[in-house]
N, C-alpha and C positions, 0 to 999 in steps of 0.2 A: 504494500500500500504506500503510495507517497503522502509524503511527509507535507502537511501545509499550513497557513499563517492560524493563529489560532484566533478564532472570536470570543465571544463569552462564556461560550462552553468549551471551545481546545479547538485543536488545528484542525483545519480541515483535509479530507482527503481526496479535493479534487484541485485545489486551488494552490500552487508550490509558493512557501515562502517559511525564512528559517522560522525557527519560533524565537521566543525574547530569550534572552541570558536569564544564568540564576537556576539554581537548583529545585529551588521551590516550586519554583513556576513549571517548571518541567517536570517533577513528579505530578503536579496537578492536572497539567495538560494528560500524563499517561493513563489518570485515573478519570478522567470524564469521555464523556464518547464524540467521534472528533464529526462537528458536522459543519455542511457547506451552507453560503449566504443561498442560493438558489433553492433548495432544499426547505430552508424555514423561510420564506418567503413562503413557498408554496402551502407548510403545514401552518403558517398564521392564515392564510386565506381560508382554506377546509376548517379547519380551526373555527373561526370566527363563522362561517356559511354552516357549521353545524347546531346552532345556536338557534337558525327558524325552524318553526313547527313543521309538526308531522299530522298524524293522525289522532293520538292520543295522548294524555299530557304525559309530562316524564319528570320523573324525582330527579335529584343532582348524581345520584348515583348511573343511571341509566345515561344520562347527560353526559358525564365525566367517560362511560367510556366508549361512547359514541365519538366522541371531540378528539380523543387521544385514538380510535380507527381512523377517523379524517383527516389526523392532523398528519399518520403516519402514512397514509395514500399521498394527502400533500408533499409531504417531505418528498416520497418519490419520485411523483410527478416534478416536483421541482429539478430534482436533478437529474431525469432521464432529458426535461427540457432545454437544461443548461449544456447537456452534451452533446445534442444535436444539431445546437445551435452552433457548438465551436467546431463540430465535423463538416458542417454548410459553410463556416466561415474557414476552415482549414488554417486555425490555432490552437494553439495548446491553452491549457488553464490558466488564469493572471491572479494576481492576489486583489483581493478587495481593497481600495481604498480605505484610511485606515478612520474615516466617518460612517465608512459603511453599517458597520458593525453598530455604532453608536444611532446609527438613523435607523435600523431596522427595532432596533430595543425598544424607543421610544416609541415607533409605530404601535412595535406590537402591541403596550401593555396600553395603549390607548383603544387600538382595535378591537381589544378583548375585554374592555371595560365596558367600549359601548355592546359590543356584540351581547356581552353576558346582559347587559340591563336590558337588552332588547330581547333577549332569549326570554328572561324573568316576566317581562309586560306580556311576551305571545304567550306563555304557559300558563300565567293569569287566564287568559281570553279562553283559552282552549277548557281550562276546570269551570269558567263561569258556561261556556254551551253545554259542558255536559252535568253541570250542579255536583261537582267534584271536589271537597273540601281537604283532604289528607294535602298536606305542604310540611315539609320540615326542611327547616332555616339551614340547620347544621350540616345537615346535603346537600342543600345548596351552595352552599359555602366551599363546602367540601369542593364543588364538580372540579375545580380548574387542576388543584392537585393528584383528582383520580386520572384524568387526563393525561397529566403528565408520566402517572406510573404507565398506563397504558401504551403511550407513546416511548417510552424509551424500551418497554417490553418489547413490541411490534419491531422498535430499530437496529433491536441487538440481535430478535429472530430474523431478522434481515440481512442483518451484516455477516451471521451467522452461514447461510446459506450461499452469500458469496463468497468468503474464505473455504467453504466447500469447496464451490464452483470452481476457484482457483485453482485450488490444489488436487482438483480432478484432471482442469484443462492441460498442468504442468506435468503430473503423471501421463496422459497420453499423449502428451509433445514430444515424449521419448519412442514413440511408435508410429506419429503418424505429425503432418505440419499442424503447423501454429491456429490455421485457422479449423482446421476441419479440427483440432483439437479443443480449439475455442465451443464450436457448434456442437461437438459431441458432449463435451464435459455440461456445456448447458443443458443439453436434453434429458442427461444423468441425474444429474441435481433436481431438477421440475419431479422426473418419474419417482425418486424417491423419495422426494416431498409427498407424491400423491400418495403413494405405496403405504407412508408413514400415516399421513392425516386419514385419509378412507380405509387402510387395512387393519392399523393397528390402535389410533386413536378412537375413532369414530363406531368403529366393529368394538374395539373392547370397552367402550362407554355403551353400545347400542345390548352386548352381553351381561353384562354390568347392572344395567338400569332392567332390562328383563327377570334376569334372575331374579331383584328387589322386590318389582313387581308382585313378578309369581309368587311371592310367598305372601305380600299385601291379597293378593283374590283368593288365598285361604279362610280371610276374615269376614265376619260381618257387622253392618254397622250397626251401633246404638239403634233400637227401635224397629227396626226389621227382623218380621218373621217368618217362619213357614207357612205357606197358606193353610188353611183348615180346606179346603174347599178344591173341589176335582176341578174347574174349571181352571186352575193356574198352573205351569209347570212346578215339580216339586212338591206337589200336594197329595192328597188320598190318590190312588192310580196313576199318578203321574209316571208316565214311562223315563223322564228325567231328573235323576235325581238331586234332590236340594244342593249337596253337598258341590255337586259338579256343575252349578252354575255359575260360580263365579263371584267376587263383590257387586259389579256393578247388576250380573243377570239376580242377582238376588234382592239388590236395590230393585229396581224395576219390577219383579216379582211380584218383592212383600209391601208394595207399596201402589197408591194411586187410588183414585172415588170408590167408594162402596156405591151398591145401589140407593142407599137412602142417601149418600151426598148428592149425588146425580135428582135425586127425585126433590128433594132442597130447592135445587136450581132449577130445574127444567116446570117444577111446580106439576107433575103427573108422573105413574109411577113407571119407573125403571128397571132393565134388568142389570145383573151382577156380569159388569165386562170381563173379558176373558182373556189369559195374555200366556204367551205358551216363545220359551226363550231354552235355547240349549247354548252352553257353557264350553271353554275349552275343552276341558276334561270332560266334558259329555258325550265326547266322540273324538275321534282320529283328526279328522281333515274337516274341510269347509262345505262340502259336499255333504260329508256321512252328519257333520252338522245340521247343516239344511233339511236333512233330508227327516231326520230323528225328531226335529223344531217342528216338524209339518205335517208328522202322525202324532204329537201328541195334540197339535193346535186342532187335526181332526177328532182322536178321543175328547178332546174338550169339549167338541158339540161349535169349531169356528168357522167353520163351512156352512154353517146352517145358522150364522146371523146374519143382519142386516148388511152391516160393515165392514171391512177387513183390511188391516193397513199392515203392510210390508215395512219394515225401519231397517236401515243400514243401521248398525250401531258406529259410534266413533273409538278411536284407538282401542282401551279396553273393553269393551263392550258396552259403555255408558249409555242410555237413550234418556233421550230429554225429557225427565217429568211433563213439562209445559205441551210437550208437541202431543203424546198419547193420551195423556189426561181432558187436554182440551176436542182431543176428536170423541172420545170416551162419553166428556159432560153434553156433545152437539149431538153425537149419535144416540141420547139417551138410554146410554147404557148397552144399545144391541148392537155391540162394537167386538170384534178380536182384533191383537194384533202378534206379532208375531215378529222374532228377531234373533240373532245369532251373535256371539264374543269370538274374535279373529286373533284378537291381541290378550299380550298382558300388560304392553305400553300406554302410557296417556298418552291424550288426544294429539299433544304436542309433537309427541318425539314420533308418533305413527304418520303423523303429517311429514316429516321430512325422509324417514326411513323405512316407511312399512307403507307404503301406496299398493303394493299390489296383490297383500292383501287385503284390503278394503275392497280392490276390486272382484278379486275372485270370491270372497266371500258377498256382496253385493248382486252381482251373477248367479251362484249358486243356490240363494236362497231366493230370489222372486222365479228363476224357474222353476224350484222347487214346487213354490206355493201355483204358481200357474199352470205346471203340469196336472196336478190334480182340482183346480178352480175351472180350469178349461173342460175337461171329461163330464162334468154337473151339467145338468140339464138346464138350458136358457132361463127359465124362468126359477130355479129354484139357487141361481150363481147369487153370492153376495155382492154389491158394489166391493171395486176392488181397487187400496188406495195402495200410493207409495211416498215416504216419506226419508227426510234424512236430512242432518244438520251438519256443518262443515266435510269431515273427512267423511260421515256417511250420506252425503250426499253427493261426494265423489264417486262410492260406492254403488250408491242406489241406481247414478245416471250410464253406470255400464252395461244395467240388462236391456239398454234400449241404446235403439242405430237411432234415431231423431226424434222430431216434432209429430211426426205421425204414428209413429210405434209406441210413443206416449199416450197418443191420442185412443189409439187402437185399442190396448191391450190394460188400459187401465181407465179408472172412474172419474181418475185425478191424483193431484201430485203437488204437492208442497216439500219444497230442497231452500234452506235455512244459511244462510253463511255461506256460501259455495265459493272452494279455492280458487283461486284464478286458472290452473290449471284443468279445471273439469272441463272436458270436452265438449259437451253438450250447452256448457254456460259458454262456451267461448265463443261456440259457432254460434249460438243464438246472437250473444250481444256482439260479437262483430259483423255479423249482417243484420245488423239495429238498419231501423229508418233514419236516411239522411237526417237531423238536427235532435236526434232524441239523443241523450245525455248518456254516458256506460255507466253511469250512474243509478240509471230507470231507461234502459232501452224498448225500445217499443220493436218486435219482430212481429211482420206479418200481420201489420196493424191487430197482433191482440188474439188472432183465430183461436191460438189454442196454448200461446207463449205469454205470461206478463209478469212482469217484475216489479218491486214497490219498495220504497225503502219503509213506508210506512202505513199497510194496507189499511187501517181506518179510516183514511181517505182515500179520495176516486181514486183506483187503482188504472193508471194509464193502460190503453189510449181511450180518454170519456167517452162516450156515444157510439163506440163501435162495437157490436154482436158479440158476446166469447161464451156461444153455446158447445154442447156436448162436453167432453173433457178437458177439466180446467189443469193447466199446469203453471202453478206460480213461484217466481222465487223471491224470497224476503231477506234483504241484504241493504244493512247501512252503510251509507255512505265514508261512516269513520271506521268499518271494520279493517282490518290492517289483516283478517283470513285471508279477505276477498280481492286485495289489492295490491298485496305480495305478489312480486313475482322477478326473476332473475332480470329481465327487460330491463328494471328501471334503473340498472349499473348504467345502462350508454344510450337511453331514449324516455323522451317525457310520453305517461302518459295518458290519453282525453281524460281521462276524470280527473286528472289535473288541470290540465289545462282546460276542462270545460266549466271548473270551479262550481257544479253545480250541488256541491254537497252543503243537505242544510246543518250540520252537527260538526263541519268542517272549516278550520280558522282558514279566510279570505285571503290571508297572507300566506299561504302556505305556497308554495313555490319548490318547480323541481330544479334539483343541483346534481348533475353528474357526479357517480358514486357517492354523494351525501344523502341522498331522500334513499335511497337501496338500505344502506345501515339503519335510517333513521324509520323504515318501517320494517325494518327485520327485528330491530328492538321493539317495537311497540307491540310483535306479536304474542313472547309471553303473557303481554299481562291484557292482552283484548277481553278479556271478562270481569279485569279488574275496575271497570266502569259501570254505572248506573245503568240500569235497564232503558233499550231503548237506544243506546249509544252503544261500540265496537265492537265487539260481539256475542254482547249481552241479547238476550231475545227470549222473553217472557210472555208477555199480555198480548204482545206481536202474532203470537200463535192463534188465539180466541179469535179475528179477526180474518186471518189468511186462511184456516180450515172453515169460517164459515161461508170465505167467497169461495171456496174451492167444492165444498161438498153441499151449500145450498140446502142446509135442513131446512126443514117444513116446520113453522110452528114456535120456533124461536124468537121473541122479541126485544126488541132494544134494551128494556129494563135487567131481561134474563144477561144478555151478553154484557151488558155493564157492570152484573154483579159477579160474571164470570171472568174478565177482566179482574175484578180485587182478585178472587180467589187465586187465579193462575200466578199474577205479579207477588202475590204473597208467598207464593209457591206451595201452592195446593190445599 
């Protein structure tokens, strides 16, 4: 590495010049890490442009190491820029002027003083749309120093990899020239980098957090019981047993409306809903799953009610109280449903590493349930729904090729949160109608596709027909599920720049590589907001199955009281 002038942190390594006399000074210079004026130019800019909002608000901690990832892109960016510029100009590196140093210090801490106060006013604006009160001072305070830990992490795992690269390209300089040594030692390094982070990190966090898991869906929670009752998996005859369903299959289970809360609400009497779930350990594969969920949902007598809703579940097997309970309280009670556990991961970590099964397991079990719904005679088939929130709505939208095989093969459909990756959401919302917003796209003026950030009002597009099979998706505009996605490293897009989100600060603005980190953070914590906001979605439910399945008999009063119930959570 050469040797260069030092700034406020030590010499740099691109810029030649001796360093000052003195012993001191030179131990100091060996123990700080040596960086170039180009370089923090670029991480004061990332730096400071990580400061505007995103989607949903962010503590100082969250902040802190968001700023120290940008600041460490900046730095790079700074000096991939600073060298291409002296390769175009065919000079070597010069030292900085010896004001340099002293003119970018004074920049910076001015930069990052306004930037921080303006960061502070936009996370203000972002907790007052979403009535978000949790603030702590001492976090905030904190961010600039998390930051900087961040950042010098990021710059050592960096520097790291090019003394690698080095001492790869000088190893094979002795077998082959300078340059294809240069090209090969690079390729080396990149591959096992990857080798390390996806084979060894990633796999032994992903085996890690599994195993945790599986010994958490041995438990079960406070208040959850066995059913008394044949109609549940688990219970008298249940061909599934309790033990093998899982935390969340037993959450879902031992929970949800009796028939006299239904008959509470609906004000006439009700029957006892019926809900039939097989567990990891209730079979082999996703198939023998499906398949074993779909004789017992038949021993339960759920072919022969009214209603019948298919649910992808999310990562462990979770299904949303709000979504079954409220199809449950509208179908007054002559409802099944039916659902499968894929994983032993949260929602989270299944989102990034375990997509495919949500799909095969998604698949498996609506053909499951439609191979035997399809052979029932016309008139004796139950309306037949499908449902699924985030990753099982990923799930849900594989057993169908489009808008017609939706249309076809089911009664209707409610998909909650949907990844930016779901298929069927991408194709819809990118062949939206010219001027409608990816935010509430309008496909097909409406036939058989609509979307709504907030379906208690006119569910786009007003005044046009959406008979036979309804299929809706309900997704806020500040969800950070739905708006993820690898794109936003090197392109803005429309739902930014269409600004059309009402729960979304006005300022918000896209930043190459800044807005990518800044909602890849926010997706932890998308549930850690008020209902109604990121990907929270409660009372939301009540409103989207009733435009979707159109009970008979339901009035304003009923659904307003069902509304508290659901938002209360049940």
């Amino acid at each position: 590495m050469a040797r260069g002038t030092s700034g406020p942190t030590g010499p740099s390594s691109e810029e030649h010049t001796r360093p000052p006399n003195g012993a001191d000074t030179h131990v100091a210079h060996r123990r700080l890490p040596r960086l170039t004026l180009p370089g923090c130019w670029g991480a004061l800019l990332l730096a400071c442009l990580s400061f505007t909002p995103s989607l949903l608000p962010r503590g100082g901690l969250i902040q802190g190491v968001i700023c120290g990832i940008a600041a460490a892109i900046g730095y790079g960016l700074g000096v991939l820029t600073a060298s291409v510029w002296r390769a175009f100009a065919d000079r070597g590196s010069r030292a900085p002027r010896h004001w340099a140093w002293r003119t970018f210090l004074i920049s910076g801490l001015v930069l990052l003083a306004v930037s921080f106060g303006f960061g502070q006013y936009w996370q203000y604006g972002i907790r007052t749309l979403m009535g978000v009160t949790d603030y702590s001072v001492p976090l905030a305070a904190a961010s600039p120093f998390i930051a900087a830990a961040v950042f010098l992490v990021l710059l050592f795992v960096g520097r790291g990899l090019r003394r690698l690269y080095r001492w790869a390209a000088r190893l094979l300089n002795r077998w082959i020239g300078p340059r294809a040594a240069k090209g090969v030692g690079w390729l080396l390094v990149v591959g096992v980098t990857y080798v390390v982070v996806t084979g060894l990190l990633l796999d032994g966090f992903v085996s890690l957090a599994n195993e945790a898991f599986s010994v958490r869906d041995t438990t079960t929670e406070e208040g959850v019981h066995q059913p008394t009752t044949g109609a549940r998996s688990g219970g008298p005859g249940s061909l599934v047993p309790w033990d093998s369903l899982g935390l969340q299959g037993r959450n879902f289970i031992g929970t949800g409306p009796s028939a006299k809360d239904i008959t509470h609400v609906i004000r006439h009497p009700a029957e006892e809903p019926i809900r039939a779930y097989a567990g990891l350990a209730s079979a082999d594969d996703a198939e023998a799953r499906a398949a074993l969920a779909v004789k017992d949902l038949e021993r339960e007598g759920g072919f022969r009610r009214k209603n019948l809703l298919v649910v992808t579940t999310t990562g462990s097997g979770w299904v949303d109280p709000a979504a079954v309970d409220t199809f449950e309280y509208l179908s007054g009670g002559n409802a099944a449903t039916v659902a499968i556990q894929y994983s032993y991961l949260p929602s989270w970590i299944s989102y990034l590493v375990d997509q495919s099964k949500a799909k095969e397991a998604g698949r498996a079990l609506f053909d499951a349930v439609y191979e035997k719904w399809s052979k029932l005679p016309l008139e004796k088939r139950p309306k037949l729904f499908v449902a699924g929130e985030s990753l099982g709505s990923f799930g849900g939208e594989t057993a169908f090729s489009g808008e017609f095989d939706l249309r076809n093969r089911t009664a209707g459909t409610l998909f909650v949160g949907p990844p930016n990756f779901n298929t069927l959401f991408r194709e819809f919302s990118d062949h939206r109608k010219s001027g409608s917003p990816e935010t509430q796209p309008v496909y097909q003026d409406g036939r058989t596709v609509r979307f709504a950030n907030d379906p208690a009002a006119e569910i786009p597009p007003p005044g046009k027909p959406w008979e036979g099979s309804r299929v809706l998706y309900l997704m806020h505009a500040s969800d950070p599920i739905v708006w993820w996605s690898p794109g936003l490293v090197f392109s803005e897009p429309d739902w930014i720049r269409e600004h059309a989100g009402n729960d979304v600060l006005r300022k918000m603005v896209w930043i190459p590589f800044v807005t990518f980190w800044q909602i890849t953070a926010d997706l932890p914590f998308s549930t850690d907001v008020p209902a109604g906001h990121g990907h929270t979605y409660t009372s939301e439910y009540v409103d989207g199955w009733h435009a979707v399945m159109r009970p008979a008999g339901i009035t304003a009063p009923e659904l307003d009281e069902l509304r508290k119930i659901i938002a209360a959570g049940g």
